[in-house]
N, C-alpha and C positions, 0 to 999 in steps of 0.2 A: 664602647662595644654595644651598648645598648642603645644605643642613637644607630649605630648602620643594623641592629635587626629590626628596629622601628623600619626604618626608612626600609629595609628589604622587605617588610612585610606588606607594608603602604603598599609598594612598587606593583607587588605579588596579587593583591587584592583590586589593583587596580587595574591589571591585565584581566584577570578572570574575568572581572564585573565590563571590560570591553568587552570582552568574546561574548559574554551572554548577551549583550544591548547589539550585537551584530547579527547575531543570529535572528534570522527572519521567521517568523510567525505562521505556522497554518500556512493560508491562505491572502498573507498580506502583498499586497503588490501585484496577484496574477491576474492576467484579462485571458479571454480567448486568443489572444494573437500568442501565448506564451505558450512555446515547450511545456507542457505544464510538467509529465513525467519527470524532467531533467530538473524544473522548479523548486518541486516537492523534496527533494533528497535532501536530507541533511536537515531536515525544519524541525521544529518543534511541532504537533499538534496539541489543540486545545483538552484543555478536564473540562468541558461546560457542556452546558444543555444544549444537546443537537437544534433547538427549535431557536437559540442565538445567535449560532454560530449560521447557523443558514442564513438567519436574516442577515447578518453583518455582510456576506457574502450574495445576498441576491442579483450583487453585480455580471453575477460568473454563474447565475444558475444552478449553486450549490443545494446537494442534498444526499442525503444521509440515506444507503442503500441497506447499510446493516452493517456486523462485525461478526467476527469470530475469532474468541481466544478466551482462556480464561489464565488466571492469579500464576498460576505454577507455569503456564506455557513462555517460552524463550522470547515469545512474538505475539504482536497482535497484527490481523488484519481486518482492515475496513474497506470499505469496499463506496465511495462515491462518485455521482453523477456529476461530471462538473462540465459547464456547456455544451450539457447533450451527450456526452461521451462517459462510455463509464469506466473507473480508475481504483484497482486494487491496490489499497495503499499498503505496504509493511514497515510496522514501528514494531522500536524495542526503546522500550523506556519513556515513549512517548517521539521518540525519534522518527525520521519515517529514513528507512533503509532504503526502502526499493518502490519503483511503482510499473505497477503493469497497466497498459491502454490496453483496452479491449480492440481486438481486431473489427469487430462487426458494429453498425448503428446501436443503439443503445434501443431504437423501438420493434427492433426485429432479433434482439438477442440480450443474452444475458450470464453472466457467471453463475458457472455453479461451481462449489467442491465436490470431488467425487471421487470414488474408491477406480481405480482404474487399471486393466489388463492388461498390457500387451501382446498380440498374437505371439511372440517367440521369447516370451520369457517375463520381464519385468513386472512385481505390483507397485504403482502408488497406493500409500492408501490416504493421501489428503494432495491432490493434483486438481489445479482451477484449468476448466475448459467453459468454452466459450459456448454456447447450442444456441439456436435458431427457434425462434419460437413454433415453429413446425416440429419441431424435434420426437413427438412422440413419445412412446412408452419407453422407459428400461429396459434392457442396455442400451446404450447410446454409442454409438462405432465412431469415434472421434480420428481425425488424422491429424492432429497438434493438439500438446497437454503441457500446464509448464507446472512443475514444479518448486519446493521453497528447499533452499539449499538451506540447511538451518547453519552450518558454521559459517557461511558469511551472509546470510543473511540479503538474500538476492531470489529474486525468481529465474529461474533456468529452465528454458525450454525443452523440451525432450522432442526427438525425432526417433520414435520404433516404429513409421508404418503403423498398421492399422490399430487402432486401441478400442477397447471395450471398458463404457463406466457406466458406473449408477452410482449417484447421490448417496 
């Protein structure tokens, strides 16, 4: 009996320890020709020093735009540049959930979070919109806002027509 929970546990340890050495890495493997959005799902990202992990990465014109979350929040999102394009990543656990490409160039626009209105009803009040470096002063009248669905952990677009946000 104690030879086959040996041997089950071997078995058991040995599956798991495949799945983790399977599981791909950050950033490993991807070039500009890649889906990158579709890439990123499921990966692991790095604990290390942003000034590393870029260089490791200079192949793809990796960089580090910022984050936001802290300890207690479900999620964290970061938010990087990668071949010119910028890319809101969501991890839970260090996992990346979901990624959003930004609709616009990266040198004529930019993410922001922002509290947001909708003319006939709805508030966000943590919804990523894209603006246009022209963008001007508060309120910003957006017509596409996506929001984070927190039980699955996804970005989900919202269509209300006309939205009103500020930072």
């Amino acid at each position: 009996m104690r030879l086959i929970n040996t041997t089950l546990l071997t078995m058991l340890l040995a599956v798991i320890g495949a799945q983790c050495l399977a599981q791909e890495r950050s950033f490993d493997g991807i070039t500009c020709q890649t889906n990158i959005s579709k890439a990123l799902v499921g990966r692991h990202m790095p604990n290390a020093k942003v000034a590393d992990i870029e260089s490791r990465y200079r192949g793809i014109h990796l960089k580090y735009l910022g984050g936001f979350g802290l300890p207690e929040d479900p999620y964290f999102l970061g938010t990087w540049l990668i071949c010119g394009t910028e890319y809101l990543v969501l991890e839970k656990q260090s996992i990346v959930r979901d990624v959003l490409q930004s609709p616009l160039p990266f040198e004529r626009a930019q993410s922001v979070l922002a509290d947001c209105t909708a003319e006939k009803g709805p508030r966000w009040t943590t919804a990523v919109i894209f603006l246009p470096e022209s963008r001007g002063q508060p309120p910003w009248s957006v017509e596409e806002l996506w929001v984070i669905d927190e039980a699955n952990l996804k970005f989900r677009r919202v269509h209300d027509g006309r939205v009103s946000c500020r930072p």
